[in-house]
C-alpha distance (Angstrom), angle and dihedral (degrees) to the residues before:
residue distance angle dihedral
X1 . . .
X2 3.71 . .
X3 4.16 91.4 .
X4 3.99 87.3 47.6
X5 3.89 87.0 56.9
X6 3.51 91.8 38.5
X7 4.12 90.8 53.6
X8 3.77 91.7 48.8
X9 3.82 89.6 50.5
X10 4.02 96.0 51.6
X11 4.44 85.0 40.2
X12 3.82 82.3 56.8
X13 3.44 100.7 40.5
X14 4.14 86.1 44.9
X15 3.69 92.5 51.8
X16 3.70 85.0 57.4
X17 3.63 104.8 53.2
X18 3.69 95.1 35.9
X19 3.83 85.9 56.3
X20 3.77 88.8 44.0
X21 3.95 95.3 48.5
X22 4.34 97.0 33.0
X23 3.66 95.2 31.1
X24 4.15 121.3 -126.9
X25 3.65 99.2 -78.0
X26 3.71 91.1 55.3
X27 3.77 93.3 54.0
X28 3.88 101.1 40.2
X29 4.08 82.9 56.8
X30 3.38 87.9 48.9
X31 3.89 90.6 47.8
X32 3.53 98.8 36.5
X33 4.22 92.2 53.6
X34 3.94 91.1 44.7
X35 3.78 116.9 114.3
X36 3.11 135.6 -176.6
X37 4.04 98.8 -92.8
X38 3.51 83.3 61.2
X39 3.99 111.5 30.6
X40 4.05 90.5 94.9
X41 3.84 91.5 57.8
X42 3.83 95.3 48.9
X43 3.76 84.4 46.5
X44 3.31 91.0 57.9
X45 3.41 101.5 42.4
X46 4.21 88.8 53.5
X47 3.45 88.0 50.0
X48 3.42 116.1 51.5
X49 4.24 97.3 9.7
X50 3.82 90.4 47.0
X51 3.80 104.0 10.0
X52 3.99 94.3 57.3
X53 3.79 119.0 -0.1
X54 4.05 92.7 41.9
X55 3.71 93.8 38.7
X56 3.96 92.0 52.2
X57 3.27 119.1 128.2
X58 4.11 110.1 -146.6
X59 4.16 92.6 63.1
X60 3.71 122.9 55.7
X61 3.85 125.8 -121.4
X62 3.96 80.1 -111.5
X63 3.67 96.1 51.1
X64 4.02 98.6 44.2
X65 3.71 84.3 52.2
X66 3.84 93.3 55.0
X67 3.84 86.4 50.0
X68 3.51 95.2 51.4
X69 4.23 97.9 37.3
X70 4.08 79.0 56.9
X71 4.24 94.1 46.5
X72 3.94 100.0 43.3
X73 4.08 81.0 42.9
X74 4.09 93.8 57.2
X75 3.57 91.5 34.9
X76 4.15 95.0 54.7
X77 4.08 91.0 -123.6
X78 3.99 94.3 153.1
X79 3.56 94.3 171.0
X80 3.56 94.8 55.2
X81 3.25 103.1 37.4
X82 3.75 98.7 57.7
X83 4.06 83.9 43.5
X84 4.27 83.8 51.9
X85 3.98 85.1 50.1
X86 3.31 100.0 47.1
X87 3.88 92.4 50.0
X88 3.70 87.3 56.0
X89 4.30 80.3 89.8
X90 3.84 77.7 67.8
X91 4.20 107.6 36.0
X92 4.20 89.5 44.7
X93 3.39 91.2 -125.0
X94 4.28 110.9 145.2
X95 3.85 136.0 -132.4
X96 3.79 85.7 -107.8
X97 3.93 88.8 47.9
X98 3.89 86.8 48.7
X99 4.38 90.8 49.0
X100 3.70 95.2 49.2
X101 3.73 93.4 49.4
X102 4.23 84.6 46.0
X103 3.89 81.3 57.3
X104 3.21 99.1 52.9
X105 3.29 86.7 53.9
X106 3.95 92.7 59.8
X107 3.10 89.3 58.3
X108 3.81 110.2 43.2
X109 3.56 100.6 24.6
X110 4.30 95.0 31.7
X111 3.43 133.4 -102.6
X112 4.06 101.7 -83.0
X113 3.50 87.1 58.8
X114 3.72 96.8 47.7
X115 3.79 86.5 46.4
X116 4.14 98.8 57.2
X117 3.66 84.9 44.5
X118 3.60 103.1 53.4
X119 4.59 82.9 47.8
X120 3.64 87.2 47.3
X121 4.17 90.3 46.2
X122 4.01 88.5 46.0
X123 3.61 88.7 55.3
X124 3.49 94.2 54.2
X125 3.42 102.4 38.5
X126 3.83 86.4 55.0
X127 3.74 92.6 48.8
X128 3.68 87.7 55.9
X129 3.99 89.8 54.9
X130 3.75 87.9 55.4
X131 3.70 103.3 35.3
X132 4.38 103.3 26.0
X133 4.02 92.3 -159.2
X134 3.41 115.9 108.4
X135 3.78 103.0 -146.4
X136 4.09 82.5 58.7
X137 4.12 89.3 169.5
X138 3.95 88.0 -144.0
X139 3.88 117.6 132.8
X140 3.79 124.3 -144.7
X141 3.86 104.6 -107.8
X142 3.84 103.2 -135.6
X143 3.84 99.4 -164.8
X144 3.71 129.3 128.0
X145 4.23 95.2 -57.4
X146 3.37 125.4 160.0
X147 4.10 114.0 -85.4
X148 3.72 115.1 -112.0
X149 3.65 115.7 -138.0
């Protein structure tokens, strides 16, 4: 019984950070187009993404985001990652914060990476100049665009 109570405490607590970090209308999408094939994963991912490693308290909101910006970047998540940057409105983490971790990225993860990250951040960034909300539900089109250098 204890673990059950202990679950619906980190949910809770996730709910609150992933509003906190996404914004609400990012979440109630994501709640409103969950089914029941996939209402175990986004449990999960409240739980122990948002529930325990968001809700930490050692890091900052603006240093997990950093963390995460560089991971989804070396890992090719565009999706993600332009969500991640866009949240940044929310974590306090800067466009210069959101470079340097880009260029770390260069260096650790290699430069191709680094280089469809920093398009994919511009995008975002840009969207957030036009549209100022954070959870900005826009996804990175990854068709045949022109290559930044």
């Amino acid at each position: 019984m204890a673990d059950h109570i202990d679950k619906n405490a980190r949910f809770e607590q996730g709910m609150k950070t992933r509003r906190s970090v996404l914004g609400d209308a990012h979440v109630d999408r994501a709640q409103t187009m969950t089914s029941g094939f996939d209402q175990p994963f986004q449990q999960l991912i409240t739980e122990a993404a948002w529930g325990t490693v968001w809700s930490g308290n050692h890091w900052t909101k603006r240093e997990r985001s950093m963390v995460t910006i560089a991971l989804l970047a070396a890992l090719g998540q565009d999706e993600e990652l332009a969500m991640h940057v866009r949240a940044t409105a929310n974590t306090g983490a800067t466009e210069a914060d959101i470079r340097e971790a880009l260029l770390h990225v260069a260096i650790y993860a290699g430069v191709p990476a680094a280089n469809h990250a920093f398009k994919i951040a511009k995008l975002a960034l840009a969207s957030m100049k036009v549209d100022s909300s954070p959870d900005n539900s826009g996804t990175y089109n990854s068709g045949d665009e022109e290559e930044t250098k």
